[in-house]
N, C-alpha and C positions, 0 to 999 in steps of 0.2 A: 085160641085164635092163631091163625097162623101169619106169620111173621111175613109182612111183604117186602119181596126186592126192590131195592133203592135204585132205579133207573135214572141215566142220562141219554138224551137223545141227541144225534149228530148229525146235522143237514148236509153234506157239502155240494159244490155248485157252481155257476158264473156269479149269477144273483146278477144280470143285465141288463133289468134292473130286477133290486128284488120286488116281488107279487105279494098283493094279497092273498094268493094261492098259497105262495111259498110258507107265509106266516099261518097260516091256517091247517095246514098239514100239523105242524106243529100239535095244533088246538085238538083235531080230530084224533092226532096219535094218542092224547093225554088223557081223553075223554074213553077208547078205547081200553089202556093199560089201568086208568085207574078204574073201572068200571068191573073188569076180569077178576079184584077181587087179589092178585098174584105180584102186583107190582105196586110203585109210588114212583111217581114221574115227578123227578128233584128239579131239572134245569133241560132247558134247550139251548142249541150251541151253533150259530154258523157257520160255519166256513169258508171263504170265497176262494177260488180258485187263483194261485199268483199269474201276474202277466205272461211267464212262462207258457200258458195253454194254447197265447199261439191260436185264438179261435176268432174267426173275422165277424169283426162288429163288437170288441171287446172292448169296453171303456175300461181306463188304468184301476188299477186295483185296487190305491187310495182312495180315489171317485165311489167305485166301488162297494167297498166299506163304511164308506161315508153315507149311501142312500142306505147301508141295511142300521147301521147307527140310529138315523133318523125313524127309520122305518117300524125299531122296536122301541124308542125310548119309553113308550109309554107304558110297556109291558115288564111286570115283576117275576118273570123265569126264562124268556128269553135273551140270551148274551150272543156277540158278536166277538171272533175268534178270530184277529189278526195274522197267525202265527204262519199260515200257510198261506196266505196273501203275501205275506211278504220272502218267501222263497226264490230267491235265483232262480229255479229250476222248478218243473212240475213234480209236484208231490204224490206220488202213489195213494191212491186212499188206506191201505194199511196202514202204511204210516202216518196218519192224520189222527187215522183210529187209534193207532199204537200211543200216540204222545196225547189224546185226550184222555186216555183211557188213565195214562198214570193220574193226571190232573186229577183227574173224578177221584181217581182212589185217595191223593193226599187230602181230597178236600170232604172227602165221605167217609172213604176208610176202604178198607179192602172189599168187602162185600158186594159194592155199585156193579152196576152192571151198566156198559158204553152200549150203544145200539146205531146201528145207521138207520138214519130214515130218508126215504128216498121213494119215490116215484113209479106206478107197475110199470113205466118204461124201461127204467131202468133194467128191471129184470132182465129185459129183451138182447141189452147188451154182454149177459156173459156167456152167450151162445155164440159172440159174433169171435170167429178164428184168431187168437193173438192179440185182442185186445187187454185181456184179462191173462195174468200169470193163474196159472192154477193152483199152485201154493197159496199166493195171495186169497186166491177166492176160498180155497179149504181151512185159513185162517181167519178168513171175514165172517165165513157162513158159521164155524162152528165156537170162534171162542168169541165173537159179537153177534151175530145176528143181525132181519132184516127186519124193520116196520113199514112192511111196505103200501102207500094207499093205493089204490085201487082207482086209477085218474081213467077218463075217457079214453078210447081209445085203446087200452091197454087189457092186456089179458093175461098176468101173472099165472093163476091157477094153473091155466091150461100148458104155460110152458115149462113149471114147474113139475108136473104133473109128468110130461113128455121126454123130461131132462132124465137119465139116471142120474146124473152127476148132482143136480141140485134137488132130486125127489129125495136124497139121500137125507140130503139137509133140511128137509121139510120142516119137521118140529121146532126151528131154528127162526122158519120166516113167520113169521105176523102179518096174515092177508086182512087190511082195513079198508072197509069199506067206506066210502065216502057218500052218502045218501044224497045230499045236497048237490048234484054236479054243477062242475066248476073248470070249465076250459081256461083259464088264464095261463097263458107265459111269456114269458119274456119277450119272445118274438114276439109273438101278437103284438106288444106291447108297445116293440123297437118299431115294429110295421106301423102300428094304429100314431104313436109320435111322427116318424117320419112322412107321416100323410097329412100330415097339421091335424089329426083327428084325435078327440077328450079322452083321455084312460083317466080321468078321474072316477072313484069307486072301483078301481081294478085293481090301484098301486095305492099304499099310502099318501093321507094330501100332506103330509113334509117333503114325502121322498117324490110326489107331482110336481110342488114346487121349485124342488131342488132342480130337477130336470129341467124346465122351465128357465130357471137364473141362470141357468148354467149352457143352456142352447144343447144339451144330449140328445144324440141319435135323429138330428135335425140331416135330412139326404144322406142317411148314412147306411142303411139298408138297401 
């Protein structure tokens, strides 16, 4: 039998707030890698982005951390990653991947394998001029990798497909498809709250609650 890669997966993000989406991607990657037969999907990992990003409509980063907290307690492999929330400064995503990646290995052993997981929108973005260092991305794409789902709207294949720079990296990306579609994010979220209107069954009911006690994203969109 052949011996499967010990995977971790790495979300990073605003998370403002975090989604049932967000947590669900999670679900959908896990069911994909352990199903291929080639992997064991060990832990999923948060990451919020620190105040640093500087993005309007961003609530602090301990608030933050504190809905995605709530959001997972109930779940035995997903964990919530401080380390990059609390940064001065915005964190490149190499280096988020760089310092999980040791984690994983002290806690698994050398063998683990870090992975981003992330959004086909995402993909959209490392076409856009100057956003993305190209080292960075020829280190992301080839010594991590992408598990990327397949969200509405979004059309990975085709731009990967169109890309030489990322068709290079193909074998690299994890095109997952999501069968169940699933529009939820954040904005919606921030929008559907800032309108007095229910996002319960969209977001966590802790992390509904929380928002709620707490008066978030009340006229604030």
């Amino acid at each position: 039998m052949t011996q499967k890669t010990p995977l971790v997966l790495l979300l990073c993000g605003s998370f403002n707030p975090v989604t049932n989406m967000h947590l669900r991607m999670f679900e959908i990657a896990k069911n994909y890698f352990n199903s291929n037969g080639k992997y064991q999907v060990l832990k999923g990992i948060i990451s919020p982005v620190s105040d640093a990003y500087k993005k309007k409509g961003l609530v602090d980063a301990q608030t933050r951390c504190e809905m995605v907290r709530l959001g997972i307690k109930s779940n035995n492999w997903l964990e919530l990653s401080e380390w990059e929330s609390k940064k001065p400064e915005w964190t490149p995503t190499l280096e988020v991947l760089t310092y999980h990646k040791k984690n994983a290995q002290h806690q698994f052993g050398n063998s683990v394998q870090l992975m981003l997981l992330c959004g086909g929108d995402l993909v959209e973005t490392f076409l856009i001029p100057n956003l993305w260092k190209a080292d960075h991305m020829e280190e992301i794409f080839s010594q991590f990798g992408l598990a990327i789902i397949n969200r509405m709207g979004s059309g990975p294949e085709k731009i990967i497909y169109e890309n030489d720079f990322l068709y290079k990296h193909k074998s690299n990306f994890h095109l997952i498809n999501d069968w169940i579609l699933n529009d939820i994010s954040s904005t919606k979220i921030r929008r559907a709250i800032s309108r007095n209107e229910s996002v319960k069954y969209l977001i966590p009911d802790e992390v509904c609650d929380f928002i709620t006690e707490k008066n978030l994203y009340i006229n604030k969109f």
